[in-house]
N, C-alpha and C positions, 0 to 999 in steps of 0.2 A: 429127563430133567436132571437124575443123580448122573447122568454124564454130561450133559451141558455144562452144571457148574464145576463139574472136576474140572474140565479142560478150561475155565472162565480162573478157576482156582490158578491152574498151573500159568496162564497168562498174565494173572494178577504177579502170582510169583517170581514169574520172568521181569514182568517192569520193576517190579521191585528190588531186584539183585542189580536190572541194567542204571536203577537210580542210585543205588550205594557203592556201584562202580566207578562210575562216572568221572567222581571227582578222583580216585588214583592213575585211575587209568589216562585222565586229562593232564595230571600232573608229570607222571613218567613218559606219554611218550612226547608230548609237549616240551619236555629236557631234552629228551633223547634228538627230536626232531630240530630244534633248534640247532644243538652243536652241527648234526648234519648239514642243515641248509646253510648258514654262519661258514663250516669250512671249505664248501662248493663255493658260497660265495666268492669266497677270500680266492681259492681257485682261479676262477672265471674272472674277478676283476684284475692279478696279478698277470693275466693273458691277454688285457685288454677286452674281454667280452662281455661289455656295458650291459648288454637286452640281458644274456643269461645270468648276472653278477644279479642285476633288477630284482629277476624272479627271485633266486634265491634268496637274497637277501630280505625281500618282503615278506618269502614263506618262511623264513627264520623268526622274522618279528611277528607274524600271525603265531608261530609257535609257541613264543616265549608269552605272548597272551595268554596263549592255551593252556599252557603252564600255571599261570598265575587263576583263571581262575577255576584250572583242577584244584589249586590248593586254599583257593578262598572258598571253597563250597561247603556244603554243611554236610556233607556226605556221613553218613554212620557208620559206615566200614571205617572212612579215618578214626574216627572216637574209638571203636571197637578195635582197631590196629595196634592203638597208643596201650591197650593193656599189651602187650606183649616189648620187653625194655627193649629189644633190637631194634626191632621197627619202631619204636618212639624215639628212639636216637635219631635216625636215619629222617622221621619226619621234622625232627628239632632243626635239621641241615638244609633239610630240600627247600628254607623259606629262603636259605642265603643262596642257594643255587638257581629259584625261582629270581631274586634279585641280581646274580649274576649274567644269567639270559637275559637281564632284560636291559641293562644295561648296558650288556656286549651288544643286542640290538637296535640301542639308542645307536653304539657307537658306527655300527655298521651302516645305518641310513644316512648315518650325516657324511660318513666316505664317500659314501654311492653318491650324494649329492654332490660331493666338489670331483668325482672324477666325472660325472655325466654334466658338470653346470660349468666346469671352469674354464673349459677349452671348446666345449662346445654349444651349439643352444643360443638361445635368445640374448640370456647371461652372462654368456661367457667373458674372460678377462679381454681379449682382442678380440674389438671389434672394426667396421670398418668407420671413418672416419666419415665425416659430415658431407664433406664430396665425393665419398663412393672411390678414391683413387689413393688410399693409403689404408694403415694401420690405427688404431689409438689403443693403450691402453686401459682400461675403466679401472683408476685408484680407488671409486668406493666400490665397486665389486672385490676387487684387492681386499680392501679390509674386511666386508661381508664372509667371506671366505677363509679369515685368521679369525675372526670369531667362531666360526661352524668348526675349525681347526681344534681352536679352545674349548672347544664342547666335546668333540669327540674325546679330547684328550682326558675331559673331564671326567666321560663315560666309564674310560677304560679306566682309569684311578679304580671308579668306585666298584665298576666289575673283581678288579683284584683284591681289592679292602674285602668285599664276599668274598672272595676265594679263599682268602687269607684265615677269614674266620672260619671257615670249614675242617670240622674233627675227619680227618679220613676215616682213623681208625673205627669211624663207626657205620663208614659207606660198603658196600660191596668190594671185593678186594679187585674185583675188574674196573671199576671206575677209577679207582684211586689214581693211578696213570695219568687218565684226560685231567683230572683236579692239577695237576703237578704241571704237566706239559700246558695247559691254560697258564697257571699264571708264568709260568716262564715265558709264553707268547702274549700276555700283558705286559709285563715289563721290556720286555723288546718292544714292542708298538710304542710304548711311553716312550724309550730313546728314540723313536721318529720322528713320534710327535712332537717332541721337546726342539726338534731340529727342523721341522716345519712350522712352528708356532713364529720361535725364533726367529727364520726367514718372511715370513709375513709380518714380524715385526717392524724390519729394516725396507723390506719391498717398496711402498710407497714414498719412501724420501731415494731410494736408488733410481726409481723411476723419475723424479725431480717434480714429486708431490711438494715438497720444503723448499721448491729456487730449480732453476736450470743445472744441468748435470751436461758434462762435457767427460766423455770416452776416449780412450786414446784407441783404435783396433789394431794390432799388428799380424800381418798375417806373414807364419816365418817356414822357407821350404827346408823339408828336410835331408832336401838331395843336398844340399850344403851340411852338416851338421853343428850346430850349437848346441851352448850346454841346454838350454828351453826347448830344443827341438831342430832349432834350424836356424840360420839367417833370417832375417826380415827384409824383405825385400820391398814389400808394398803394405801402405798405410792406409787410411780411415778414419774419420772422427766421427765421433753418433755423439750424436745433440736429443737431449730429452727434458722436454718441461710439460709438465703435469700428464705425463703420461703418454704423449704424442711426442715419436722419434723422427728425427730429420737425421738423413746423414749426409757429411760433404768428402767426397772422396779425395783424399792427397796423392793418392798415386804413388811414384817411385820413391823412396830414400833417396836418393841423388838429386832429386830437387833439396833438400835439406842437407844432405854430404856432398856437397859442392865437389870436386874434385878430390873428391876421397879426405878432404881436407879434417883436421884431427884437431882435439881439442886440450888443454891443460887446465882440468876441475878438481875440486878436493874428492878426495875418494876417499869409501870409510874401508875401515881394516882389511876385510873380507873381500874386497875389489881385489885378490893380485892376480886373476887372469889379465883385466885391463890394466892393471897397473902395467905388469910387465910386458904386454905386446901393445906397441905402439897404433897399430891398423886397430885395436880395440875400442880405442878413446874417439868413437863417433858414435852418432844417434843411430846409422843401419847395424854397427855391430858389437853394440858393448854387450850382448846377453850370451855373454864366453858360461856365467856362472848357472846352474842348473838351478840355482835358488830365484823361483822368477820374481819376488816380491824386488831380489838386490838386482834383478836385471831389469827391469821395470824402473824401478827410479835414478839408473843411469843411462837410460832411455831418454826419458824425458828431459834428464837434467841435461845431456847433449843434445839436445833439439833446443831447448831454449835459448843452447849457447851458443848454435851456429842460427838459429834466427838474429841472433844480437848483432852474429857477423856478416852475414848475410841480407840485405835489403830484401830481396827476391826468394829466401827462405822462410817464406809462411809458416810458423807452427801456432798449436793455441797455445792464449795466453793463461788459457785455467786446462787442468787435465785433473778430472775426477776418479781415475782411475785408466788401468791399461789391461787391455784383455788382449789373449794372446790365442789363433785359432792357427791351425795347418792342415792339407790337402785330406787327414783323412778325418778331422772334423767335417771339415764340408762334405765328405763320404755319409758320414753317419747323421749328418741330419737333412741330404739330399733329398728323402721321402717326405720331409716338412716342408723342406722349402719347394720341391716339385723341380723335374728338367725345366730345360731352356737352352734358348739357343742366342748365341752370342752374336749381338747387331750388325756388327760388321762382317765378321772374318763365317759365321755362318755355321759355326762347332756347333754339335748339341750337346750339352754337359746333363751328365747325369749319373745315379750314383756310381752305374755299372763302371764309368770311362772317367771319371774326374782326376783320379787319382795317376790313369797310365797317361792321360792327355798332359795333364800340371806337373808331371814328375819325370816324361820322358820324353812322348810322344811332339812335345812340342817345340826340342832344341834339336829333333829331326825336323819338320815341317813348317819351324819357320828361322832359319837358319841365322837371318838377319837381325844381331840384337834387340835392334827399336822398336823390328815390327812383333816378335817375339814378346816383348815386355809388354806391347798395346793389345796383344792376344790376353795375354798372361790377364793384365788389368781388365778386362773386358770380366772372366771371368771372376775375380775378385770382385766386382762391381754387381754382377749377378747371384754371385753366392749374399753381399750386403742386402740387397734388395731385399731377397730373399727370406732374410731375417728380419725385415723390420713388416714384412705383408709377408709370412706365410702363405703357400697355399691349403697345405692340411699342420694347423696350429697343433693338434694331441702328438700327431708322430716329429714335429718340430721342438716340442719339449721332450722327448723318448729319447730325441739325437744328441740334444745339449745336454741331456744326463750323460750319455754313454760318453760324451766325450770330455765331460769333467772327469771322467770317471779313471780318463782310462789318460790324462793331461795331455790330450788334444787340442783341449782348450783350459788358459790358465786365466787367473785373473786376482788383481792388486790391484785395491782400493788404497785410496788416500784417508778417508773417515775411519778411524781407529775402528769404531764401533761397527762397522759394517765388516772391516778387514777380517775384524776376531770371528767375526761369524764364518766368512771364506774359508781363514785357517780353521776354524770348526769342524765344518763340512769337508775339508782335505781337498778345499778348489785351488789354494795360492798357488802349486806346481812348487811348495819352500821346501827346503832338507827337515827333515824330520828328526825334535830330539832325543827321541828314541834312549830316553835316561832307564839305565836298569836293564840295557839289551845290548846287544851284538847286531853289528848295523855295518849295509855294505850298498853301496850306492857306486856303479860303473858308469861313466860318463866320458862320451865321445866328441872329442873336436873336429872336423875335417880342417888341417892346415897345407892342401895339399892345392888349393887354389882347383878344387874339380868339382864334377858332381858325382862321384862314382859312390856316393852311399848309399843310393838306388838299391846298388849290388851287393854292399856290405851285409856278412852273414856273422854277426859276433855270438860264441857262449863262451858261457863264463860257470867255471867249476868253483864250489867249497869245498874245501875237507877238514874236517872238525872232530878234533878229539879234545875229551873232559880233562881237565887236570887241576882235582880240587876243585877251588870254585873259579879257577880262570879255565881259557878254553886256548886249545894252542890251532893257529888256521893257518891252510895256504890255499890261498887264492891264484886260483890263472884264468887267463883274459884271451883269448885268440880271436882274433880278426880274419878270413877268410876274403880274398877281394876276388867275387866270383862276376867279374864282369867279363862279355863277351865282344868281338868285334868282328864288326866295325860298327864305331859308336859316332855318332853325333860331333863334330869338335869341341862345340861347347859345353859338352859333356866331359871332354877330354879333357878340356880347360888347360891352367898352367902348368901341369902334371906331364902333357906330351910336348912341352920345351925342351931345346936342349940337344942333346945327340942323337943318333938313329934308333939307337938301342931303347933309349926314353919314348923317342916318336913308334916305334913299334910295339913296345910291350910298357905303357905307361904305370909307373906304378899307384897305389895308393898308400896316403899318408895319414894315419889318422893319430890324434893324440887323445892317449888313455888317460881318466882320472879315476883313481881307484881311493874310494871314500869308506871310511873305515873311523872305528870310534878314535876320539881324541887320546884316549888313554892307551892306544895300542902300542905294541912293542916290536920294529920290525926285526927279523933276525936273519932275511936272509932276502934277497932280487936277484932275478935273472932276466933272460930276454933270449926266446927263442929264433931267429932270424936277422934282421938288421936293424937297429937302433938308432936314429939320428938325434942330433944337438939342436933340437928345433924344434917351435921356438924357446925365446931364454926362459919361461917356466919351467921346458923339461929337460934340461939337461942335468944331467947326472955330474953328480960328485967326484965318481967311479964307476967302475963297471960295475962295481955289488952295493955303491949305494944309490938309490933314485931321487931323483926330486923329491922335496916332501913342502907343503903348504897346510896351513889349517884356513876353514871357513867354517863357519856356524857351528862351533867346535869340535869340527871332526874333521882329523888329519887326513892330507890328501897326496898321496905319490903320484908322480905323472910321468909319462913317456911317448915319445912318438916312433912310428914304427914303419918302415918303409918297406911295402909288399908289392911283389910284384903281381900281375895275373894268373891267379887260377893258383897262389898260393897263399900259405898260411904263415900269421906272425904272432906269436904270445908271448905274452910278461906274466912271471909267478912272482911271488909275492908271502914269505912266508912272517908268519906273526904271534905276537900271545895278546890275548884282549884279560885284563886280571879282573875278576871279579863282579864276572858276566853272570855266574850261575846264581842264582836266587832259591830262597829255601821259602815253600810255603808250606807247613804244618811238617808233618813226617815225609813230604817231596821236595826233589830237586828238583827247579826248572830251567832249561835255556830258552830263552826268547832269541829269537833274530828279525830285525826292520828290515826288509827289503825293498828299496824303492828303484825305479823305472825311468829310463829315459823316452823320451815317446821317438817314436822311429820307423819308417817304413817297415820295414823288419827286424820284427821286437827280437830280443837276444833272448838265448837258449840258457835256461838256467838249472845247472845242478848243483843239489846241499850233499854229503853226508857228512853222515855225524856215527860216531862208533862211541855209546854209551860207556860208563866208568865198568867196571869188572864188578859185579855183583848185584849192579842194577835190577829190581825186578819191578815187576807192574808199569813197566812204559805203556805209558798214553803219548801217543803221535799219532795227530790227524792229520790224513793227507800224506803220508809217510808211507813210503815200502821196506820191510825187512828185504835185506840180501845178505843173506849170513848174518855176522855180527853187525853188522850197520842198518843205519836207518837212511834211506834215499827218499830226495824229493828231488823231481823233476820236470821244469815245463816252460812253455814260451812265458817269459816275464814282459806281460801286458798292461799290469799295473800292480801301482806299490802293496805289498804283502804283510804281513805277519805270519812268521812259523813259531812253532813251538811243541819242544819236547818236556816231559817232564818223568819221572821215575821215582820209586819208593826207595827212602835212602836208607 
């Protein structure tokens, strides 16, 4: 009996420790456990992996329950705890950390629901249309989905408000880290969400929720080079009223540039590419300027004006905006829109071949220009489709990101309030004012009448050194024309006119725009190889001085440069930018804008920078030491931010 109840004793006394446990132990690892499953999640849905993002994220929010009611429990060990101040501190914290999980797992279900509901599912934003043979679509899904947007956003708020009010000083000194790196990954999501709230604000009147909407599409190659990317060759119009997209294809520019025929419009300040080259002032080729909002509206404004002149050049009478895509847009969202094979001529376009077929392959194979163009437009026609009926909608939004991203595709709105959001987002493909920085923007013309940008291999060097608070730079530009033969003629284009010497080793001619802050000081140009007077924007003053223009307030030198095969041609450029360097607290910083021309073969870009003499505690990210210098180097794929800074 005296052992029965001992061992009835000691089981009594087991439950009773496992009941004054309970609620800490519910508490801690119920924190513990959340953060985990919360950043698996984040994990898993950043990968695209919806099922495993699910789990996670569910076993995060079962956590943050667990949490809450380890701490609502009436446990005795907490009472008993609370006499000892550390651990009464710590419990005074854990109610805002218990409300921190719980609202970082509100925010994380309502995510999981718009990446599991909005592209796919029952739900989803695009569905199929009433006769089963298009797109629509669903504006109040749209909205549904800026409100769950507004909720999560709200989440994260209040997650960081807890965070905010949290004493570290009285947490373990291992936690304190996650406390810190959390609300910094608060207020980063808050800039997302502030930038997808936003876009679902405007979404449904883009969609032509508020009236019909009329597109302009341009789609511009880059075997040609423009300042936007490329000629535009072939056209589109996308019609949307209440969510349901029609498109009617226009086909060539030359239905609308009648015989190359050229136009006399007011142009505002910023127009002097077209100003001063006459073949500019048409609807297929005024987007000389890398600013696409200013090539964009003298797009349109020549199309309107050779409709006036023209009976048989159809353009619309509304354009709501003008989006701008090229061969390796269609590349990166090939996996949404699915292969296909083109009706007539029997190609099968897909991601792997889009870009060798539209860029090379087909001024070999179809030799003759008309039938060439009706290839060409076949798939233009199938890439449109394509985006108004996806075949897989989620990797069809992944490709429109990456090629906003990367101004494969631009786009200028007419409605102010839409536009401001585009330049928001960094969609308009504009120059950047980059106030407060050191800014260099390299931008290529082809005026060689060819397509040999195909082949074009451009880098482009900085070298930068401090001087006080100006910076003194010299810039070079090399061009490389690595094309091989025998090429296509129509590849050769106007380039192998002329003498034998041209017809055997044709050269190429490209014209450089070297963009640089308005306040710069040049001091010195040169030109490695051959230099031509061509066209009248870039000719030279002299040999040591270049062309110079301003746009969007930033001075612009220009040159063009005649290379032959299998060689190399650079322009330097030396300069002082004054009062580039910015002082924040006891540091000096230099900032530099980098931006991008989009291009089959993005240019090779190298920075350095050789700090002031005394410099210590450089912070450079992204940056390699080589001796006394700071190097950065890499394909410039899209527009950048660098920045150095040092203890002064």
């Amino acid at each position: 009996m005296i052992g029965v109840f001992a061992i009835a004793a000691t089981i009594a006394s087991l439950f009773l420790w496992a009941f004054m446990l309970a609620g800490p132990w519910r508490l801690a690892t119920g924190l513990l456990d959340a953060g985990d499953h919360l950043d698996r999640a984040q994990a898993k849905l950043s990968k695209g992996a919806l099922k495993d993002a699910r789990y996670e994220t569910l076993a995060g929010a079962a956590a943050a329950r667990r949490a809450r009611a380890g701490f609502d429990s009436d446990s005795p060990l907490l009472d008993l705890a609370r006499v000892v101040p550390r651990i009464d501190g710590i419990l005074d914290e854990s109610e805002l950390l218990v409300g921190a999980a719980e609202h970082s797992s509100d925010a994380a279900l309502g995510t999981l629901e718009i990446a599991q509901g909005a592209l796919r599912g029952p739900d989803r934003i695009v569905a199929e249309d009433e006769d089963g043979k298009g797109s629509v679509i669903q504006i109040d899904r749209v909205r549904e989905l800026g409100e769950v947007i507004s909720q999560v956003r709200t989440d994260i708020a209040a997650a960081a408000d807890d965070l905010a009010r949290v004493d570290p000083s009285v947490l373990p000194r291992r936690s304190r880290p996650r406390i810190e790196d959390a609300l910094t990954e608060a207020r980063s999501a808050d800039d997302l969400l502030a930038d997808a709230e936003a876009g679902f604000e405007i979404l449904p009147s883009f969609l032509g929720a508020e009236g019909p909407r009329s597109y302009l599409l341009g789609f511009q190659n880059p075997d040609e080079l423009r300042g936007t990317g490329g000629s535009i060759l072939r056209f589109a119009e996308l019609h949307i009223e209440d969510g349901v997209p029609t498109l009617e294809r226009g086909g060539s520019v030359y239905k609308i540039d009648q015989d190359r025929t050229t136009f006399d419009i007011p142009l505002p300040k910023d127009a002097w590419y077209v100003r001063s080259i006459e073949d500019a002032q048409r609807f297929g080729n005024a987007n000389w300027s890398p600013d696409w909002p200013l090539s964009s509206k003298l797009t349109v404004a020549y199309g309107r004006r050779a409709a006036r002149e023209f009976a048989d050049a159809e353009f619309p009478s509304r354009i709501d905006g003008v989006i701008g895509v090229d061969p390796m847009a269609v590349e990166k969202v090939m996996p949404g829109v699915g292969a296909y094979v083109l009706p007539d001529y029997r190609n099968r376009i897909t991601a792997d071949s889009v870009l060798y077929f539209v860029l090379y392959k087909a001024y070999a194979a179809y030799p003759i220009a008309a039938q060439r163009r009706a290839v060409l437009q076949e798939v233009v026609d199938g890439f449109y489709d394509g985006l108004i009926d996806p075949t897989h909608p989620t990797e069809l939004a992944q490709g429109l990101g990456e090629a906003l991203r990367f101004k494969n595709m631009q786009i200028w709105m007419a409605d102010h309030r839409e536009q401001d959001f585009v330049e928001r987002m960094e969609w308009d493909g504009g120059i950047r004012k980059a106030s407060g920085s050191d800014y260099l923007y390299v931008v290529e013309q082809n005026v060689g009448g060819n397509k040999f940008d195909y082949f074009d291999d451009q880098s482009t060097e900085m070298d930068i050194a401090i001087d006080g608070r100006d910076v003194r730079v010299r810039t070079s530009v090399s061009i490389t024309h690595s094309v091989f033969f025998p090429q296509p003629r129509w590849v050769l284009g106007d380039s192998s006119k002329g003498d034998a010497a041209k017809k055997a080793s044709p050269p190429h001619r490209p014209m450089i725009n070297v963009y640089v802050p308005g306040a710069a000081e040049l001091s010195s140009a040169e030109v490695r190889g051959t230099r031509l007077d061509t066209p009248f924007p870039a000719i030279w003053p002299s040999d040591t001085v270049p062309a110079e223009h301003t746009e969007r307030g930033k001075k612009v030198w220009s040159t063009t440069l005649d290379i032959l095969p299998e060689e190399t041609g650079t322009v330097r450029f030396g300069y002082r930018v004054p009062g580039v360097i910015r002082t924040d607290g006891d540091r000096s910083v230099y900032r530099l804008v980098l931006q991008h021309q989009p291009k089959v073969q993005p240019e090779t870009m190298t920075v350095s920078l050789t700090p002031p003499p005394g410099a210590t505690d450089i912070d450079a990210p992204g940056w390699v030491r080589e001796g006394k210098r700071l190097v950065w180097s890499k394909s410039l794929k899209e527009d950048l931010v660098l920045e150095v800074s040092w203890q002064r």
